[in-house]
PATORZA-264577 format. One line per field, with one value per residue: chain; x, y, z of N, C-alpha, C in turn. Coordinates in steps of 0.02 Angstrom, whole numbers. Example, Ala and Ser with C-alpha at 12.3 -4.5 7.8 and 13.67 -1.06 7.14 Angstrom:
residues 2
cadena: A|A
nxx: 660|642
nyy: -284|-112
nzz: 390|354
caxx: 615|684
cayy: -225|-53
cazz: 390|357
cxx: 660|645
cyy: -165|2
czz: 390|394
//
This chain:
residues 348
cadena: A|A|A|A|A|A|A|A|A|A|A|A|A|A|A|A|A|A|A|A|A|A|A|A|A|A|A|A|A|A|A|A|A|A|A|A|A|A|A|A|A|A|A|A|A|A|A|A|A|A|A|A|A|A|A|A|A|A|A|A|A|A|A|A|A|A|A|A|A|A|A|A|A|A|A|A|A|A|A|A|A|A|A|A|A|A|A|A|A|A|A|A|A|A|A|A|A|A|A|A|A|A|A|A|A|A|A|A|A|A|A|A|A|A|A|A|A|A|A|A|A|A|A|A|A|A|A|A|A|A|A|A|A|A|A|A|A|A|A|A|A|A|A|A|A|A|A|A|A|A|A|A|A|A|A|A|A|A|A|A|A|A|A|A|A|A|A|A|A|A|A|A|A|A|A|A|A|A|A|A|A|A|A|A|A|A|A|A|A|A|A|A|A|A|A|A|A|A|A|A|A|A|A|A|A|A|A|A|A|A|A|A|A|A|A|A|A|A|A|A|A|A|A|A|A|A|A|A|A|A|A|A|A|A|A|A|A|A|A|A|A|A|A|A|A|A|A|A|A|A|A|A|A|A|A|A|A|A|A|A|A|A|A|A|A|A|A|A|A|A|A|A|A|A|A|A|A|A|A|A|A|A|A|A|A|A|A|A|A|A|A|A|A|A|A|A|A|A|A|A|A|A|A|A|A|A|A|A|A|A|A|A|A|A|A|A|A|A|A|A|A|A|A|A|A|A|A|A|A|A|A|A|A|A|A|A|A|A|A|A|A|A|A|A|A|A|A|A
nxx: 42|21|30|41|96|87|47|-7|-85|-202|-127|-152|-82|9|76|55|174|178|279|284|290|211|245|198|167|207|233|280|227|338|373|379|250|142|194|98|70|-66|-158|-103|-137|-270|-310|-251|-341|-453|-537|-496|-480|-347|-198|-158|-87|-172|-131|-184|-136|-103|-217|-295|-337|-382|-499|-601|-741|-725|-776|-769|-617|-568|-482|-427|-455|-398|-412|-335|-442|-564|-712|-829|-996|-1098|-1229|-1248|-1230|-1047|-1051|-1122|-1078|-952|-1007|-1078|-1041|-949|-877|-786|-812|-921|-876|-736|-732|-776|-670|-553|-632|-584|-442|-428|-472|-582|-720|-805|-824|-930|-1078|-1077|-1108|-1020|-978|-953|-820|-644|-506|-405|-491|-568|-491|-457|-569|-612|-508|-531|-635|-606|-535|-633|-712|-630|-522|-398|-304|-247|-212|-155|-190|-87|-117|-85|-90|-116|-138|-65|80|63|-38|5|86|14|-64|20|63|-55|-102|31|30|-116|-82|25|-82|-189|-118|-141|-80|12|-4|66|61|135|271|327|497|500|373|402|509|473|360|375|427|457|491|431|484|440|434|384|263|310|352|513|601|602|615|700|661|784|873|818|808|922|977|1055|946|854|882|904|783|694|771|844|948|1029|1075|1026|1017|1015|975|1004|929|894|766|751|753|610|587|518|404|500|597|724|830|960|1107|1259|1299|1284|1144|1024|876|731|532|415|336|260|338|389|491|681|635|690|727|703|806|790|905|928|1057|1091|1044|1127|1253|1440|1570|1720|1767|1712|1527|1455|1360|1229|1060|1041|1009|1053|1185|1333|1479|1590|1683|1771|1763|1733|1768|1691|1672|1578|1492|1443|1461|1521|1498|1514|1541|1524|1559|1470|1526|1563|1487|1425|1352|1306|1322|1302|1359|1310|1411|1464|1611|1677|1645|1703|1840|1872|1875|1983|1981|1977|2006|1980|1982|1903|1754|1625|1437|1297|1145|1006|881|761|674|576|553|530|450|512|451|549
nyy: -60|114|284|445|609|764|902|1078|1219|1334|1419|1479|1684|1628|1510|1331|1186|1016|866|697|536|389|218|47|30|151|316|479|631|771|918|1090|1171|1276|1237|1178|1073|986|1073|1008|880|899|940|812|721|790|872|1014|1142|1085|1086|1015|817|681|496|332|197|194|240|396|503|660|718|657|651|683|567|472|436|373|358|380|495|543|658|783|815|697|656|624|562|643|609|478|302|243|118|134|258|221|79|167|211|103|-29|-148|-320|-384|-458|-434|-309|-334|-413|-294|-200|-282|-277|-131|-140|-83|-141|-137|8|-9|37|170|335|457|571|539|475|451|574|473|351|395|425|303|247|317|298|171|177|259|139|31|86|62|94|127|209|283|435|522|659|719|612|587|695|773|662|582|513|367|341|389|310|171|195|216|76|43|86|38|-105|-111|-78|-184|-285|-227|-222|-74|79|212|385|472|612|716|808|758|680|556|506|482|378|279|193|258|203|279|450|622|761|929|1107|1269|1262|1183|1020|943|860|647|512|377|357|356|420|532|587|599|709|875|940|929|938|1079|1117|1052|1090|976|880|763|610|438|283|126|-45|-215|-347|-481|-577|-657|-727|-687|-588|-499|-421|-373|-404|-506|-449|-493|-470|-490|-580|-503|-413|-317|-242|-247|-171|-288|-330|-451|-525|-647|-790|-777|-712|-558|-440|-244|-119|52|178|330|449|529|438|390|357|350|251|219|109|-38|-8|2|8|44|127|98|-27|-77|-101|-102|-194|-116|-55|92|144|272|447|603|777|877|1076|1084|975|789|659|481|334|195|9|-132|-258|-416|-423|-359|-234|-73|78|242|366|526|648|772|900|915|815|729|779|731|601|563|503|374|304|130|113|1|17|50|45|147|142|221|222|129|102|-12|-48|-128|-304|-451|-613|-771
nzz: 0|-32|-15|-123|-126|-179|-188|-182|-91|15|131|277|231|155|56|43|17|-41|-36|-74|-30|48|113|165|352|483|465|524|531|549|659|697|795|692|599|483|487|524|434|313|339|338|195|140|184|122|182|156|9|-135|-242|-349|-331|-240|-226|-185|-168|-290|-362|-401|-287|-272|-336|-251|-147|43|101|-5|2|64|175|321|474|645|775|874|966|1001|895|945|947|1052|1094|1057|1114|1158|1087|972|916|867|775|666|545|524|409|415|465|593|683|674|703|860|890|876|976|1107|1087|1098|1242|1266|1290|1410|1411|1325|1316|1365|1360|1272|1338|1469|1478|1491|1446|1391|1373|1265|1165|1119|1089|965|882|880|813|709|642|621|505|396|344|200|232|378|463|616|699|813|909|1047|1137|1295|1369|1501|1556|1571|1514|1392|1350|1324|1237|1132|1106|1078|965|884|904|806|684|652|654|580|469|429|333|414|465|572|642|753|864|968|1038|1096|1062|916|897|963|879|752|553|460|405|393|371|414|360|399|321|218|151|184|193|189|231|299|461|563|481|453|564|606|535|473|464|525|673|666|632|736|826|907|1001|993|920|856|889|810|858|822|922|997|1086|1228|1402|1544|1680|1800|1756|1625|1481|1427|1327|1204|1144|1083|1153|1298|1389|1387|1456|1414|1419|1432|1294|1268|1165|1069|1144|1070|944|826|871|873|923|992|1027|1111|1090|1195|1304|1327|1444|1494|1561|1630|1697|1775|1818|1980|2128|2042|2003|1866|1749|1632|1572|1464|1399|1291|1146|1087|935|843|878|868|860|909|900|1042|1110|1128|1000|1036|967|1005|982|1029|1123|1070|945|804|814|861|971|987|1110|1187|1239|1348|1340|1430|1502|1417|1421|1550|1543|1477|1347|1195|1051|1002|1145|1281|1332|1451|1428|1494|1507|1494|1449|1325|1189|1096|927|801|791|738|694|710
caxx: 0|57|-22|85|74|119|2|1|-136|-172|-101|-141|-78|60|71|98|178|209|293|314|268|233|219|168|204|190|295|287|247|357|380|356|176|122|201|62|36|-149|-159|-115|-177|-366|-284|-268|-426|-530|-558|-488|-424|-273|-202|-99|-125|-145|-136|-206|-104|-102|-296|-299|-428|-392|-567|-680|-751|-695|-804|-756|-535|-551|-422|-470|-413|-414|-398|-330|-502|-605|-756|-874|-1076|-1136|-1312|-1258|-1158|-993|-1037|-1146|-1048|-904|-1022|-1117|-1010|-919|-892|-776|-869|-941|-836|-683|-768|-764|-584|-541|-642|-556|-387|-420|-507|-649|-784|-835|-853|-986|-1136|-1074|-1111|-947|-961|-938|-767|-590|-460|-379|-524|-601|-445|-468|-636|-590|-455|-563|-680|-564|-504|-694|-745|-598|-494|-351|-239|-263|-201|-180|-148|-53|-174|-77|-90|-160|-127|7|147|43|-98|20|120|-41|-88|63|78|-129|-64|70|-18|-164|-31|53|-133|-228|-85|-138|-22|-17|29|73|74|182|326|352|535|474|324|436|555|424|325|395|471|494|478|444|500|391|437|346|213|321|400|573|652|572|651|697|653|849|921|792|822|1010|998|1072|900|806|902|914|720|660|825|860|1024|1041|1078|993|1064|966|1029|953|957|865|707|762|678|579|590|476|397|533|605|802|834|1017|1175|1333|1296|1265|1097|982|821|655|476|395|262|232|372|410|566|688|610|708|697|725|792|796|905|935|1106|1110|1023|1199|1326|1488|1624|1803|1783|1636|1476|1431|1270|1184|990|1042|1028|1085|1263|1351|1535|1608|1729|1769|1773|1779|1746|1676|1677|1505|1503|1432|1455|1550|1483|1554|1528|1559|1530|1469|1566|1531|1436|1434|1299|1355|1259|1331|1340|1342|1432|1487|1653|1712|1645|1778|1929|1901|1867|2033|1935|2032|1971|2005|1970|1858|1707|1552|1387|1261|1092|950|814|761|620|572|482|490|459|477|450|589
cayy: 0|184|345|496|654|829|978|1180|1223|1393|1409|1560|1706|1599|1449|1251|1127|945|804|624|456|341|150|21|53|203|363|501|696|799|990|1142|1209|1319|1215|1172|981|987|1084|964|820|925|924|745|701|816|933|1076|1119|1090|1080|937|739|627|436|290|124|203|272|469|531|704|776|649|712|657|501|429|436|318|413|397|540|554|717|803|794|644|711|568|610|648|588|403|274|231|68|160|270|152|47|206|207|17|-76|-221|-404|-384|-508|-410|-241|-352|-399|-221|-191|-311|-246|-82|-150|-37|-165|-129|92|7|71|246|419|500|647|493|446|497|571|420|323|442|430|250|243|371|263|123|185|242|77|8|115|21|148|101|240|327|489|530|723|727|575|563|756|796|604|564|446|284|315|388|245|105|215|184|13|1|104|3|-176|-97|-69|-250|-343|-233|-170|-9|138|276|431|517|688|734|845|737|617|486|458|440|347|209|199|263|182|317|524|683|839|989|1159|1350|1237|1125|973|972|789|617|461|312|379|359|434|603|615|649|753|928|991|907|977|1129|1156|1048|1107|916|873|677|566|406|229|64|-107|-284|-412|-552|-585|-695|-733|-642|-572|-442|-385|-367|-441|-485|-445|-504|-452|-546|-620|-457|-406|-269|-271|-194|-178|-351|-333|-495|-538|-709|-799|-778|-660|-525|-354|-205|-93|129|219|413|468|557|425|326|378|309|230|183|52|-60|40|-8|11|97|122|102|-102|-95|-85|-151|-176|-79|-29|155|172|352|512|652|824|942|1125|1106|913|740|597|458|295|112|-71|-170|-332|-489|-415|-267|-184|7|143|322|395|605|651|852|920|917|726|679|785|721|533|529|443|364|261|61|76|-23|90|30|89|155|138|233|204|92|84|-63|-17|-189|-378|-514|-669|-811
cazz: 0|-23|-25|-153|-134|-224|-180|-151|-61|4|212|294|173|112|-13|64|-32|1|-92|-21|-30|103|118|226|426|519|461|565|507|609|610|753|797|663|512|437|471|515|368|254|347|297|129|105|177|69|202|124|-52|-132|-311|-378|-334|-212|-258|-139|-211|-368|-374|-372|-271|-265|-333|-231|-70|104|122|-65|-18|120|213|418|516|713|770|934|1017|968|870|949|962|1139|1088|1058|1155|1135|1045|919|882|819|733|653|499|529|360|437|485|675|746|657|755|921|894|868|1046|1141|1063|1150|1311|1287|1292|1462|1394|1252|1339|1414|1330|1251|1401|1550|1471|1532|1391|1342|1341|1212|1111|1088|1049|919|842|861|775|632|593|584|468|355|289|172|270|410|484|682|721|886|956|1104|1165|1346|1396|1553|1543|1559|1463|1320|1326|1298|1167|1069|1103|1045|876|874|886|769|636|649|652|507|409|373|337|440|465|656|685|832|893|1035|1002|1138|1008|842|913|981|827|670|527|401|442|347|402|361|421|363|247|138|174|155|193|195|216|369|536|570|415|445|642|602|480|485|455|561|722|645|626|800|895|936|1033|1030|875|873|855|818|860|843|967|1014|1137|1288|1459|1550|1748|1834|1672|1596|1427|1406|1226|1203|1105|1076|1239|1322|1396|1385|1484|1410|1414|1405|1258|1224|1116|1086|1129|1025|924|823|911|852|974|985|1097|1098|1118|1265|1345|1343|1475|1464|1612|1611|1721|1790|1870|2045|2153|2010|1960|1785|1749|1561|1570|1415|1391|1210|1123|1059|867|846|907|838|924|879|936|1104|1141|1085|996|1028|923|1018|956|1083|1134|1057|897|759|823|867|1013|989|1172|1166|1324|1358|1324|1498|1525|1368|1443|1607|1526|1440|1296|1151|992|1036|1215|1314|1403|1487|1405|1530|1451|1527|1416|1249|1151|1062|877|774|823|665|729|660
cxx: 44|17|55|46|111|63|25|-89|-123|-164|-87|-157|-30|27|108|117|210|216|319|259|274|198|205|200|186|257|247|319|275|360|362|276|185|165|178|49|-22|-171|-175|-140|-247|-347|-289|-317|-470|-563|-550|-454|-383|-273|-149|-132|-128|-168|-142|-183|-131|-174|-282|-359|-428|-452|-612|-676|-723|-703|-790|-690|-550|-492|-458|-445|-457|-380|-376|-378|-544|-679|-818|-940|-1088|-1201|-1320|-1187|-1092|-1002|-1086|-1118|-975|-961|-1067|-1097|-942|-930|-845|-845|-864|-874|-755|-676|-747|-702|-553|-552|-593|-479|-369|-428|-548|-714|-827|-861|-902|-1060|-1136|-1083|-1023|-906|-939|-861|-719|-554|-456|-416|-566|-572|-452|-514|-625|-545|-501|-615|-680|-548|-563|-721|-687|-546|-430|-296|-266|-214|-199|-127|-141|-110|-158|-71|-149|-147|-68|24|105|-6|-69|54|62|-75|-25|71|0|-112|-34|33|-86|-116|-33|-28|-185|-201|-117|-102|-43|11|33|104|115|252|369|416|515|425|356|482|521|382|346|430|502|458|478|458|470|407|412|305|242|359|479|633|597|610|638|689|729|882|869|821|894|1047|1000|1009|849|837|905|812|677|717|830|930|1062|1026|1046|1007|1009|992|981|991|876|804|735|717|674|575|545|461|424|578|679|816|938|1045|1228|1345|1316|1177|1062|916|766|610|442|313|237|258|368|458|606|697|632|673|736|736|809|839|950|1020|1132|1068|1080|1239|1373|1541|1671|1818|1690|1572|1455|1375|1260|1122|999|1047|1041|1137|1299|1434|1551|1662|1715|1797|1796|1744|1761|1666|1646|1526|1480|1429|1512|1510|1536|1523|1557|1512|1550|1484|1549|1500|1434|1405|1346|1300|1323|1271|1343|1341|1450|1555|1712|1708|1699|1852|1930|1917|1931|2005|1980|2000|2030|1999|1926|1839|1669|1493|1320|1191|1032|884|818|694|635|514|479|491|442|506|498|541
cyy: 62|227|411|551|724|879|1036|1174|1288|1374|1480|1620|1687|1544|1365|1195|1061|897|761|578|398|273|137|38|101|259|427|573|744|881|1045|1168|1283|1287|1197|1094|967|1023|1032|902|832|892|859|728|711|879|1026|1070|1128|1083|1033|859|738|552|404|229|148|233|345|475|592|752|711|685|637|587|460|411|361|302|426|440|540|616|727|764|756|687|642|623|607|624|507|372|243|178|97|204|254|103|109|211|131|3|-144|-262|-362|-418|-460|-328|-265|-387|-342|-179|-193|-289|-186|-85|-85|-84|-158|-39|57|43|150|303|428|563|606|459|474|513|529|360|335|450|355|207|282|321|208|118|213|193|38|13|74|55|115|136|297|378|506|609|719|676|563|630|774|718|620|492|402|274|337|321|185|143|206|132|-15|46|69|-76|-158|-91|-131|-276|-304|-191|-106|48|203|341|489|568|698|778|805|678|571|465|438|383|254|203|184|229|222|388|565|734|901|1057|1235|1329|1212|1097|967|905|750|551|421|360|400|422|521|626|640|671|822|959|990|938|1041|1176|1128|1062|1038|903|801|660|482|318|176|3|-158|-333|-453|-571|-621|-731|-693|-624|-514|-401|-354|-416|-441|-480|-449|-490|-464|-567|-567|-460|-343|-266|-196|-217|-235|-340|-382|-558|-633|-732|-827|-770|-626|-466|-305|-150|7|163|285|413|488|520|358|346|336|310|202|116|18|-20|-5|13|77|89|87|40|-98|-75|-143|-151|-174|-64|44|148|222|408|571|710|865|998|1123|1013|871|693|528|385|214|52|-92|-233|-389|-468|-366|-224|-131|47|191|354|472|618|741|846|877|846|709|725|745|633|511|477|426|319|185|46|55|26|29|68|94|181|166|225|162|96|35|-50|-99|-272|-420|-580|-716|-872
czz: 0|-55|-49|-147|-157|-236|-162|-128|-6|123|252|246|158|82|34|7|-3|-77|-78|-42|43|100|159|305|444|500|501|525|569|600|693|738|741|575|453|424|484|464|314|276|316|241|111|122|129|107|188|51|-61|-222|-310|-373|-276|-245|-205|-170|-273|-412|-353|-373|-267|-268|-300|-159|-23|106|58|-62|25|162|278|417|593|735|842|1002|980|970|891|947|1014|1132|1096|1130|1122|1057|981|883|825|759|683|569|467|444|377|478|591|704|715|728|815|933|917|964|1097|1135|1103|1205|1301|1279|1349|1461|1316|1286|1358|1328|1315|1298|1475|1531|1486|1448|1349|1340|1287|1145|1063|1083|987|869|831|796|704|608|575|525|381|297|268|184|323|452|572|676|776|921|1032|1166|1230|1393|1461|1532|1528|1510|1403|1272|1309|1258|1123|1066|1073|962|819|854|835|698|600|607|589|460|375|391|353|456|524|638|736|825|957|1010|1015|1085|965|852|946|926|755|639|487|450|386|379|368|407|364|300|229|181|140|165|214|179|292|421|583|529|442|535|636|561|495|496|510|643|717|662|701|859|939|941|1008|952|906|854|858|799|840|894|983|1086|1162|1354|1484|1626|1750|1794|1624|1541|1434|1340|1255|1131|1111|1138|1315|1341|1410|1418|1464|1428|1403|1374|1242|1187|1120|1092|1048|953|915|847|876|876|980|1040|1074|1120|1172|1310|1361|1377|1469|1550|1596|1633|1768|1843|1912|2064|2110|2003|1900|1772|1686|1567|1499|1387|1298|1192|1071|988|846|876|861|870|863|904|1014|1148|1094|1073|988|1033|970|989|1011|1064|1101|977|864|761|867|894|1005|1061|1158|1225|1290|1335|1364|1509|1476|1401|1502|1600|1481|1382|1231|1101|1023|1141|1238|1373|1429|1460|1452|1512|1484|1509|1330|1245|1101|994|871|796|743|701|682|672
//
């Protein structure tokens, strides 16, 4: 599946233009408040006009109306009806099989909000009735502007992981809104960058995050490295994903053993030691070797392959942490791992 696009369309009193292609998976429009990505999200819907194409696997729908693209969109604030109940309003426009619908339910755990009004629900149960009720309706790509905005920690996080598992189980390609990294970075496979109306880079989620432009226009610090390793067993809800006979400990979604992982971690969420860390918080510790070092204007990156295996985390430490760290290409550090996100799981 893939949805092309190449419009102007009018934005404000200036001119927007966009030109990208995106396939299957989840890519991820990024850009500062006021760039014009709800804009063109209207735009491809149908909600507002535009001039040029868009193409839906190779069908341009540009002149039908909203309800003929088959283009979901979920918006900020879920646009449910206060008149019906939850479960009517999901099925109100439904074209998947029932029992597909009560999959879908159970998927979110909202079967116990089918009876309530849309005004007795909290946030983020509102959000995923909302989503739910986009993917019923059966769209061949759907759209989320900032769906995870106003949420706290826990309920943003089981909204990306119900995104996420809605993705996997009815392949359809989608397209997240957000400013926030923690979302792209759990999620995305591919990214566009859109800044003053037009998009201006579009490619891997990797390849755009550390690109000159892309720090340049969201003022992002931290380069972004992505390893694979291996599902393992499992302790206090937690998963061991292993690397050249190293261990890493995430999030236990599920995975199965054994199970390639595919794992995200931010630069500056790697500190670095000369010699082994002691009573720390930090349980990912991974012994590395220094490749090379690169020295930015206001920081260092610095590039190790971990032990046992060719996989490579770039730590970005301060100035002062590399004079005082005597750091050298070929030496053995310690990599002090404070956080991972886990985007893809392919089962062997």
């Amino acid at each position: 599946m893939s949805l092309s696009v190449d419009l102007t369309w009018q934005l404000g009193t200036t001119e927007g233009h966009a030109s990208f292609e995106v396939q299957s998976g989840i890519t991820v429009l990024m850009g500062k408040s006021g760039a014009g990505k709800t804009s063109l999200a209207r735009t491809i819907c149908g909600l507002e006009k535009a001039n040029g194409h868009i193409k839906l696997q190779g069908r341009d729908v540009s002149n039908l109306s909203p309800e003929e693209r088959s283009i979901g969109l979920v918006m900020q604030k879920p646009a449910l009806f206060p008149t019906m109940s939850v479960e009517e309003n999901i099925r109100l426009s439904a074209q998947l099989q029932p029992k597909d619908i009560d999959q879908l339910i159970e998927l979110a755990d909202i079967k116990h909000l089918l009876k309530r009004p849309p005004q007795n629900l909290s946030g983020g149960e509102s959000k995923r009735v909302a989503l739910v009720r986009a993917i019923a309706a059966d769209p061949k790509f759907l759209i989320l502007d900032e769906p995870l905005t106003g949420l706290d920690t826990s309920r943003r996080n089981a909204m990306l992981q119900l995104i996420r598992e809605i993705n996997r189980k009815h392949q359809i390609p989608m397209l997240l809104i957000t400013h926030q990294l923690e979302e792209m970075i759990a999620v995305a496979d591919n990214a566009i960058l859109m800044d003053a109306g037009r998009t201006l880079l579009s490619g891997s989620l990797t390849d755009i995050l550390n690109a000159s432009e892309t720090c340049e226009v969201l003022g992002l610090n931290s380069t972004l490295s992505i390893i694979t390793a291996s599902a393992a067993h499992r302790d206090d809800g937690l998963l061991a994903a292993e690397i050249g006979g190293q261990t890493i400990w995430v999030k236990d979604e599920g995975e199965k053993e054994n199970s390639a992982l595919t794992l995200r971690i931010l630069a500056n969420d790697v500190a670095l030691a000369t010699s082994p860390a002691e009573n720390t918080s930090i349980q990912n510790i991974l012994e590395a070797e220094i490749i090379e070092i690169v020295q930015a204007p206001k920081s260092v990156n610095v590039q190790c392959r971990i032990e046992g295996s060719s996989e490579h985390i770039t730590s970005q430490i301060t100035e002062r942490a590399y004079r005082n760290l005597t750091l050298r290409t070929g030496q053995k550090i310690y990599l002090l791992i404070k956080a991972v996100a886990i985007k893809d799981v392919h089962n062997n």
